[in-house]
N, C-alpha and C positions, 0 to 999 in steps of 0.2 A: 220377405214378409215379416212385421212386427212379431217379438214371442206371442205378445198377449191377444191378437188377432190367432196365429195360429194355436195356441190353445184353445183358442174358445170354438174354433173352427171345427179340428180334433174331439173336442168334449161331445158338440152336438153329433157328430159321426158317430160317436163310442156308444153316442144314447140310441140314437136309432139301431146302429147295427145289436146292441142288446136290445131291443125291442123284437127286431128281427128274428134272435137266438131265442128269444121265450115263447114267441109265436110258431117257429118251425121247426117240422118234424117228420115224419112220416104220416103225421096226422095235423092236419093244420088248425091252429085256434083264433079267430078272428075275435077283436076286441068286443064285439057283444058277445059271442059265448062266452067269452072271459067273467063278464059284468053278469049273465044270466045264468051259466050251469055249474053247478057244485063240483060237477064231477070235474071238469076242466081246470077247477079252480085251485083243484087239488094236483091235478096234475101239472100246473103250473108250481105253485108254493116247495111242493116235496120233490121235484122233478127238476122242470128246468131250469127255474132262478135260481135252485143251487149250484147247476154248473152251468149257468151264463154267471154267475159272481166269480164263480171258480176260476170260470175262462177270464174273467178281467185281470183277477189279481194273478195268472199265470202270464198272462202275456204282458203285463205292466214290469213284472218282474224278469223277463227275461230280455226285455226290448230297452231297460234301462241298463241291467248287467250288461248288453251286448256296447250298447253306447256309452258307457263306462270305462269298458275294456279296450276300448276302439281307440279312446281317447288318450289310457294308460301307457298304448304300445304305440300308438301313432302309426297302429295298420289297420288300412279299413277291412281290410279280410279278416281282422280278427274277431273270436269268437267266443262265449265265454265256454265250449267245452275245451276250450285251447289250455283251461287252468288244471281240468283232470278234474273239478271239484263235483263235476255232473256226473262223472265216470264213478267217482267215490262214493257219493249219495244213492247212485241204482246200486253200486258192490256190496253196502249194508243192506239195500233191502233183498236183493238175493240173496247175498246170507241167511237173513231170517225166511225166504222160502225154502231154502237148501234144508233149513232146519226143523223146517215144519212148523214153525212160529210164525206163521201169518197172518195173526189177529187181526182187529182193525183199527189198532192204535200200534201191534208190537212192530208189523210191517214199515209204518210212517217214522217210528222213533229210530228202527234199526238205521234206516235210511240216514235219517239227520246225525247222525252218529257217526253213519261212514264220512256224512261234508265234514263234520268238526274235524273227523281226523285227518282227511285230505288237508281241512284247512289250516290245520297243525304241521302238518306235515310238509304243505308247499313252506309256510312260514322258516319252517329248519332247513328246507334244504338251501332256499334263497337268500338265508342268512338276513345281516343287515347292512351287506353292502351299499344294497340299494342302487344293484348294478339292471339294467332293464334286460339285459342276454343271458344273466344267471337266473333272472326271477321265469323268464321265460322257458328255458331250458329244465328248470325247475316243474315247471309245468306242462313240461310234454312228458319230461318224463315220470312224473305223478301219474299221466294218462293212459299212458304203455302201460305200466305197472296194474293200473285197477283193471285195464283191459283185460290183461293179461289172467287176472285173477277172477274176473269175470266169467271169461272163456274155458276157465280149469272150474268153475262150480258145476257150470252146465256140462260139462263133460264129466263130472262126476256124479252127476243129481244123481238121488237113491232110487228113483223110480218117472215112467215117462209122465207123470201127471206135472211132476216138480219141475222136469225141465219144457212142458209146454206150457203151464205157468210163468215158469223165470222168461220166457222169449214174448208171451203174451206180454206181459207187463213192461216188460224193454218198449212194445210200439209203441208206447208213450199215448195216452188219451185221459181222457175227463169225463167218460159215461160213468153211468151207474155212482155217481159220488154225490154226496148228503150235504146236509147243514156242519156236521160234526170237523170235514175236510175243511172246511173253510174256517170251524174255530180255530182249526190247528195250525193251516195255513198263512191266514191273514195279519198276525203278529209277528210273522217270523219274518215272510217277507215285506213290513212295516219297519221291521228292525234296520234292515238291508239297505232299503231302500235307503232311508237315512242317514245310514253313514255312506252313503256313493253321493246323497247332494251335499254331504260334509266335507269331499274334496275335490268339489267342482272348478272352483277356482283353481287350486290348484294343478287338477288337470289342463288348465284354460295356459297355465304357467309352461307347463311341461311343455306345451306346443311349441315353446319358443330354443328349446333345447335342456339337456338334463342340468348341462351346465349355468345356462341363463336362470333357469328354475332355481337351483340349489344359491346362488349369486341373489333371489330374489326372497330366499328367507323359507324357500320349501324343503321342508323333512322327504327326503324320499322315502327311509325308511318306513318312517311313521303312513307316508300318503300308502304303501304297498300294502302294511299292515289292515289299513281301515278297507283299501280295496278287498284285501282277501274274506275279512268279515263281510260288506257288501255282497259279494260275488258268492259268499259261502251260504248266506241266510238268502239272499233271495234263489238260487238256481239250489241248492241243495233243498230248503222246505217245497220247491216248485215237484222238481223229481220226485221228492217223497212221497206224494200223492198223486201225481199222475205218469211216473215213470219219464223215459226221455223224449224231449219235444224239441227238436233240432233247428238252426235256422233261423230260428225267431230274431234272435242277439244279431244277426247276421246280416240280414235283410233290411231289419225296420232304419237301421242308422242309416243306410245308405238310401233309401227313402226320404227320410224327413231331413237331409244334411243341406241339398241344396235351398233347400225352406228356410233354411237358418244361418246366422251368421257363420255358423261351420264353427262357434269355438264348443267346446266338451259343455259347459257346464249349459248352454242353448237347447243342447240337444238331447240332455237325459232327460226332463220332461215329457217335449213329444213323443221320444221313444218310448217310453213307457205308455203314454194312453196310444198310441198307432198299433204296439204290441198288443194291447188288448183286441181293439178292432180289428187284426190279421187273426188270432187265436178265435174271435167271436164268427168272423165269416167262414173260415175252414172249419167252424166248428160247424158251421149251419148249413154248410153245402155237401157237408157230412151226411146230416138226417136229412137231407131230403133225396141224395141219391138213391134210387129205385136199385134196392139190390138186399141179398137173400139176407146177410149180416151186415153190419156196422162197420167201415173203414174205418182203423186207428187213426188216431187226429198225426202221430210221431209219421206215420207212411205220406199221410196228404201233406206233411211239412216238407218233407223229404222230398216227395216228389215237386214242390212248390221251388223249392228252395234251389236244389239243386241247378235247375237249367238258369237260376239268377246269377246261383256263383257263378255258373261255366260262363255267362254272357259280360260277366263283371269282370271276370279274370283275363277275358278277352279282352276289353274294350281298353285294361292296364296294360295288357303283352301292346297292342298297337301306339299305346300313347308312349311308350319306353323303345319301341324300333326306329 
């Protein structure tokens, strides 16, 4: 299928399924009530449009980082919490539950603090060789490490409210979030974004081997560098305000790949609006499920997600026997 076809194809999906996400709830609002009652209208504006915009720009964000990353490592299994930088972004905002500092700006900032220092931190350990097994290794073990430091907060919270807090806020979701999340949200992963279609081509290069790459005038260093920025501002500002949402990076490439000529830079686009429309529909089969509380959006990924990997992972074990 043509990009510009499948873009536009994509686009009109994205519109309905948020038309969808602003109408459904446990309460449904058909477009004349929308147009006739105040009260509905309110609860559209302060309500749901802010976390159906949310759910766009999260899932735009994490379905490019996935197809980004896919493209960097040249595995389709890969994933962007593969870098540790998702793991770093929940470890600061734990932190600042751990410390009682949960405001509702100091929570989101602690957060983006812990991706910079992940993204720091992957940056030094990966050096600039610009080797793709050291920049990887680098990144599990980034991963381990904030896990690990993750797992010693909650075992230490000072009291049980803190640590059913810090496990709340892990299921990773988009309820109860305002206009204010999305001013914070929306430039940072705008940033990201940017620099991942800044080394599209290059990814497109890399396909051909690291050596063909580097032969064809590409910085590996430098492509890692702008990766980790990409990979840091959009999945760390994402975490920050709706904790961890799994799967997305995972799923949507392997999705939109056959759609596409299959090179990188084809396929961060789709990924990104298809990411929205997966984040928008689990988000909306959320609120309509009949049930006493609210499913976290991170649990319905999870459990979405998971039996794709197992049938993916399969369908590779058969094609390699």
């Amino acid at each position: 299928m043509k990009q510009s076809y499948l873009i536009i194809i994509l686009s009109l999906s994205l519109l309905l399924t948020a038309i969808l996400s602003i109408l459904a709830g446990k309460v449904w609002i058909s477009p004349l009530e929308f147009l006739s009652g105040e009260q509905n209208t309110a609860i559209i504006f302060e309500l749901r449009l802010p976390r159906t915009l949310l759910g766009i720009i999260i899932g735009a964000a994490l379905g490019m980082a996935g197809a980004a990353m896919q493209g960097f490592l040249r595995n389709p299994l890969a994933d962007p919490g593969l870098f540790g930088i998702s793991s770093s972004a929940a470890l600061g905002a734990i932190f600042s539950i751990f410390l009682g500092l949960s405001g509702f700006w100091i929570l989101p900032l602690f957060a983006l603090l812990g991706a910079a220092l992940g993204m720091t931190l992957l940056a030094l350990l990966a050096g600039r060789s610009g080797s793709l097994i050291i920049f990887t290794l680098a990144g599990l073990i980034l991963s381990s490490l904030t896990g690990s430091l993750t797992a010693l907060l909650i075992s230490l919270a000072p009291n049980p409210f803190a640590s059913s807090e810090i496990i709340t806020w892990l299921m990773g979701a988009i309820t109860d979030r305002s206009w204010n999340d999305i001013y914070f949200t929306a430039p940072l992963v705008m940033i990201g974004m940017i620099a991942l279609l800044c080394i599209a081509k290059m990814l497109d290069a890399l396909t051909l081997g690291q050596e063909v790459a580097i032969s064809m005038g590409v910085n590996i260093a430098m492509l890692q560098y702008l990766l980790v920025i990409g990979i840091g501002f959009t999945v760390g500002a994402s975490v920050a305000v709706t904790g961890i949402i799994g799967f997305v990076g995972l799923v949507v490439p392997h999705l939109m790949r056959p759609l596409t000529d299959e090179k990188p830079s084809s396929l961060l686009i789709p990924s990104a609006i298809a990411g929205a429309i997966l984040i928008l529909a689990a988000d909306s089969i959320i609120r309509i499920i009949p049930s006493a509380s609210e499913l976290r959006l991170g649990i319905t990924m999870s459990l979405m997600g998971a039996p794709f990997f197992l049938a993916l992972l399969y369908h590779m074990r058969r094609r390699l026997v």
